[in-house]
Backbone as CSV, one residue per row, in Angstrom:
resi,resn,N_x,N_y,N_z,CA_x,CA_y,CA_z,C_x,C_y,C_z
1,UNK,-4.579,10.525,-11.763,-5.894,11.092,-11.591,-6.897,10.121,-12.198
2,UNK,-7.685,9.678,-11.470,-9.056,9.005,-12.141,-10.299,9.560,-12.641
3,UNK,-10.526,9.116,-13.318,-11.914,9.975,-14.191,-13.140,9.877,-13.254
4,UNK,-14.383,10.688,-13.713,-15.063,10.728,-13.433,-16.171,10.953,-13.969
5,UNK,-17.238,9.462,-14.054,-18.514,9.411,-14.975,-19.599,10.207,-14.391
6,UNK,-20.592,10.658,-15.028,-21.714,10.592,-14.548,-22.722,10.844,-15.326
7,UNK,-23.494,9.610,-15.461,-24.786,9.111,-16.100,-25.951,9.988,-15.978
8,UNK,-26.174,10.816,-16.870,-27.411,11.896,-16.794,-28.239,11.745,-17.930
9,UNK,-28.159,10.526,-18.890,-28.746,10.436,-19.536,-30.430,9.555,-19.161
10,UNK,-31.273,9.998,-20.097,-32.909,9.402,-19.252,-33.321,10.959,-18.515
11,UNK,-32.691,11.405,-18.022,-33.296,12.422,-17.421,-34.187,13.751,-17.807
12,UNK,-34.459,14.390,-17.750,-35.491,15.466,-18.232,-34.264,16.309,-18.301
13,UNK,-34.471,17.854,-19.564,-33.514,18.786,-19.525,-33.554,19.475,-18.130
14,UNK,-34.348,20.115,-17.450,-34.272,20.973,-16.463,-33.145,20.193,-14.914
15,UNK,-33.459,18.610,-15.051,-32.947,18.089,-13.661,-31.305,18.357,-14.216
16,UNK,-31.014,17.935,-15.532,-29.445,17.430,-16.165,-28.597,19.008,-15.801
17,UNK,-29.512,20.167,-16.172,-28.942,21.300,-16.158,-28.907,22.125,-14.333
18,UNK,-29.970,20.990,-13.740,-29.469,21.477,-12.179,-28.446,20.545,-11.182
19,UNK,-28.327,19.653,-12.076,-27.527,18.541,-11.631,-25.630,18.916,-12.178
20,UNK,-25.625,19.869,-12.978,-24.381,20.506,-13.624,-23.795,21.342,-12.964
21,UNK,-25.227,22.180,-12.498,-25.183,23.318,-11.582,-24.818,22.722,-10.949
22,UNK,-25.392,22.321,-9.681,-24.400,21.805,-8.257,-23.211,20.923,-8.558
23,UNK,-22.815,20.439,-10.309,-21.534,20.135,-9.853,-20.235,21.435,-10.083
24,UNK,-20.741,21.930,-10.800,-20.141,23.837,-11.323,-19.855,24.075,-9.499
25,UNK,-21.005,24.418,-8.733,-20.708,25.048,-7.582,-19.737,24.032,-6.729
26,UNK,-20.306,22.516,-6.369,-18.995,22.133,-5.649,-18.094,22.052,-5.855
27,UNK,-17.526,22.431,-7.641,-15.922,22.129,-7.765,-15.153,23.842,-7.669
28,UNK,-16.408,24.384,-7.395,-16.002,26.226,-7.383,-15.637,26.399,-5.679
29,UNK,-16.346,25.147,-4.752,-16.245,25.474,-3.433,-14.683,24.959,-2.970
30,UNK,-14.139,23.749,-3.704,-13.379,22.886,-4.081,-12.158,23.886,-4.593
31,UNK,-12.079,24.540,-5.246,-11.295,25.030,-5.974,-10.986,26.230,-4.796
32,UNK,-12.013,27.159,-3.765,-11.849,28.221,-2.720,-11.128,27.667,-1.658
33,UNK,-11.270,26.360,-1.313,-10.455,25.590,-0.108,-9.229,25.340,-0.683
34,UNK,-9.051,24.790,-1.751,-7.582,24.480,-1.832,-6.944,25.527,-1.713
35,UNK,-7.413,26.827,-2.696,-6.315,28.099,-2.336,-6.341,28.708,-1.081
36,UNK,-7.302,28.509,-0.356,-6.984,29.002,1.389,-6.160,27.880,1.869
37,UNK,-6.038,26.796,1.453,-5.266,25.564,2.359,-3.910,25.891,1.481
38,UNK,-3.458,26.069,0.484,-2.587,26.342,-0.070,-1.612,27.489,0.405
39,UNK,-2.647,28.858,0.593,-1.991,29.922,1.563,-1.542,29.681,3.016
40,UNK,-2.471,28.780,3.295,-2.055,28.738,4.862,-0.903,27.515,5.126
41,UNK,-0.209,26.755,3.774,1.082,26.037,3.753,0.263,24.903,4.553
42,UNK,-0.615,24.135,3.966,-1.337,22.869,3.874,-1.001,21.921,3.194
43,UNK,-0.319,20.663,3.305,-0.231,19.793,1.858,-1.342,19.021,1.981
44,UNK,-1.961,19.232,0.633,-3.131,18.469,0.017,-3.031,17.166,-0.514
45,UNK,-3.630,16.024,0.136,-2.753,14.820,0.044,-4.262,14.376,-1.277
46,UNK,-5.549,14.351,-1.239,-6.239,14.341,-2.173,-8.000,14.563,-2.211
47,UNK,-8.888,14.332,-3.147,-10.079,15.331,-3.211,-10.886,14.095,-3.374
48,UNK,-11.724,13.944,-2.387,-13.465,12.712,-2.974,-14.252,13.662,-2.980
49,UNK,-15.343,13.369,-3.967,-16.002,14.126,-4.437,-17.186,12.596,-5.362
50,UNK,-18.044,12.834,-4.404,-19.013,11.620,-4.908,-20.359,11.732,-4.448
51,UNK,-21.291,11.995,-6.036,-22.692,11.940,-5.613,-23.816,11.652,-4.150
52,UNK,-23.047,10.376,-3.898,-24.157,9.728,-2.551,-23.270,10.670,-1.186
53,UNK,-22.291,11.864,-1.662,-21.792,12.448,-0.636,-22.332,14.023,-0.160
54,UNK,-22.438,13.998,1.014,-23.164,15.514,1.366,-22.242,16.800,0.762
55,UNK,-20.765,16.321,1.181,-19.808,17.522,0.936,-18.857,16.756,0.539
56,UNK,-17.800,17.191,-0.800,-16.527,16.679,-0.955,-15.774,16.881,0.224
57,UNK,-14.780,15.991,0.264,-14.220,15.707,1.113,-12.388,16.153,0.574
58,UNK,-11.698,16.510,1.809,-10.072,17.235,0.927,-9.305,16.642,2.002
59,UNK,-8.688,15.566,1.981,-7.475,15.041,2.193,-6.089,15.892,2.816
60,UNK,-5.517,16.192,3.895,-4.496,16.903,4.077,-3.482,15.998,4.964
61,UNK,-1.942,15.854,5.017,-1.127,15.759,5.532,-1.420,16.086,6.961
62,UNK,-1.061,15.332,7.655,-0.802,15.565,9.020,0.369,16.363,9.565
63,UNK,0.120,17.563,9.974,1.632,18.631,9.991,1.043,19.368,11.158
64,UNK,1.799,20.440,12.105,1.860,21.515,13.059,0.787,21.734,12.434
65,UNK,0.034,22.246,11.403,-0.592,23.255,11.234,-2.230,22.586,11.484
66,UNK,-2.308,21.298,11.703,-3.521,20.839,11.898,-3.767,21.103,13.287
67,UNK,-2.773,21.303,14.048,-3.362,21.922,15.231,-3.822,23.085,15.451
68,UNK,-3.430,24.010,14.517,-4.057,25.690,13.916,-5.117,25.244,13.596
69,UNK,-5.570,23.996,13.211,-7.073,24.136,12.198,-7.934,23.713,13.131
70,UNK,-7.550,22.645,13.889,-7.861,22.191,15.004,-9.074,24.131,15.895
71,UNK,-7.931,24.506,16.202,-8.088,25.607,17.496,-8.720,26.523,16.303
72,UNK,-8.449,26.791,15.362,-9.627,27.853,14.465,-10.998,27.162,14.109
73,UNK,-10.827,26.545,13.827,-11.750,25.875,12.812,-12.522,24.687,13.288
74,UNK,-12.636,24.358,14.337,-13.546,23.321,15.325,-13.707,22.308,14.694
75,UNK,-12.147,21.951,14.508,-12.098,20.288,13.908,-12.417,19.318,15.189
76,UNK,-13.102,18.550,14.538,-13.511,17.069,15.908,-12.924,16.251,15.204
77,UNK,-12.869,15.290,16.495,-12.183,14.038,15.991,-13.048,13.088,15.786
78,UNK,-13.475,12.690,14.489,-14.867,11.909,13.588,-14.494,10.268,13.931
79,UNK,-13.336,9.530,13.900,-12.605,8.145,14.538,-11.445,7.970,15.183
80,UNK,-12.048,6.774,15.514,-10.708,6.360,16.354,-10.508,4.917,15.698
81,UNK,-9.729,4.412,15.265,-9.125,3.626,14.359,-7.801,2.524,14.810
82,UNK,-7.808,1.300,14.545,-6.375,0.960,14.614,-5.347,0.333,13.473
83,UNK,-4.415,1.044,12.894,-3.517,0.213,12.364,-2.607,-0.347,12.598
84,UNK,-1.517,0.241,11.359,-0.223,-0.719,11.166,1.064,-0.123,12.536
85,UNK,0.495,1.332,12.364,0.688,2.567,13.586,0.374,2.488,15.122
86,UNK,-0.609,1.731,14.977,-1.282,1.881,16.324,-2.696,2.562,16.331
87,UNK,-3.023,3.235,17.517,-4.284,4.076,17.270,-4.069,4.922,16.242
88,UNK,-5.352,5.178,15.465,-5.336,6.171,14.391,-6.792,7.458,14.531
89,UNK,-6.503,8.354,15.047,-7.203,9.343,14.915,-7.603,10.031,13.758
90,UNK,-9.395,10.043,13.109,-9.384,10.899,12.108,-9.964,12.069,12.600
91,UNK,-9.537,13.055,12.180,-10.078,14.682,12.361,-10.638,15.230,10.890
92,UNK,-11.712,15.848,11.024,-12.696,16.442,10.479,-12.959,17.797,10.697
93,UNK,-12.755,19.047,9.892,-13.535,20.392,10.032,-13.956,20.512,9.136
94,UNK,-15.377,20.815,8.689,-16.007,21.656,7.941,-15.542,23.031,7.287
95,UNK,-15.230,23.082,6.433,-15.196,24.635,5.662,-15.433,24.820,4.215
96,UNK,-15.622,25.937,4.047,-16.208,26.144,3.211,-17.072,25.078,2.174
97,UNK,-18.367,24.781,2.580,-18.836,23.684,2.170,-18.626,22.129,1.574
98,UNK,-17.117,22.308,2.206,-16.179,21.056,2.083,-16.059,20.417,3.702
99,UNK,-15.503,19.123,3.242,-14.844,18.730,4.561,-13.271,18.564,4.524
100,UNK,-12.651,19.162,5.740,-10.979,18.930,5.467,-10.624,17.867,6.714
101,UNK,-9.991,16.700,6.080,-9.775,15.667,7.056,-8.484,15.039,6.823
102,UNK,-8.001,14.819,8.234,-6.573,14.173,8.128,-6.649,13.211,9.325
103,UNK,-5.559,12.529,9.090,-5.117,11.337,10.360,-3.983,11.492,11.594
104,UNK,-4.060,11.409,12.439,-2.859,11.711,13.258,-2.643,10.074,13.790
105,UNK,-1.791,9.683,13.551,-1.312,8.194,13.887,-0.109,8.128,15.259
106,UNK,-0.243,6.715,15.755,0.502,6.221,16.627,0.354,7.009,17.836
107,UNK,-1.287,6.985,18.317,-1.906,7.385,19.744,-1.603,6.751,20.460
């Protein structure tokens, strides 16, 4: 696990204490997705979570069940990519004020 700084010093009290706040709420939104991805037998491969970012972002395994998330959850496919695999598809759904994204390889 890597740490995580963040420089709030210089700032006025009111911004430091709303700047806490929204990190309190995204790791509370953070914390509601994993246990729905957890129930629904998701492996969580890992979590970005970075200032210059609109929504953390949650990492999942590519398994059957991304095609459930797919058909519930109006995942699009955000790239098209090439690796070591071949084509690499990334998929993207929005939920709960997160993003859940995985890769499906060798298109």
């Amino acid at each position: 696990m890597s740490a995580c700084v963040l420089k709030l010093s210089g700032l006025p009290a009111p911004r430091i204490q709303r700047k806490v706040r929204d990190i309190v709420e995204t790791l509370q939104s953070i914390e509601l997705l994993l246990s729905f991805l957890e129930r629904e037998h998701f492996t969580v491969i890992g979590v970005e979570m970075a200032p210059d970012r609109r929504m953390p972002v949650v990492h999942i395994a590519n398994t059957s069940r991304c095609a459930w998330l797919k058909r519930n959850h109006k995942a699009y496919n955000m790239a098209r990519t090439y690796g070591g695999y071949g084509q690499e598809l990334v998929w993207r759904s929005d939920m709960m004020g997160c993003r859940v994204q995985w890769i499906e390889r060798g298109h």
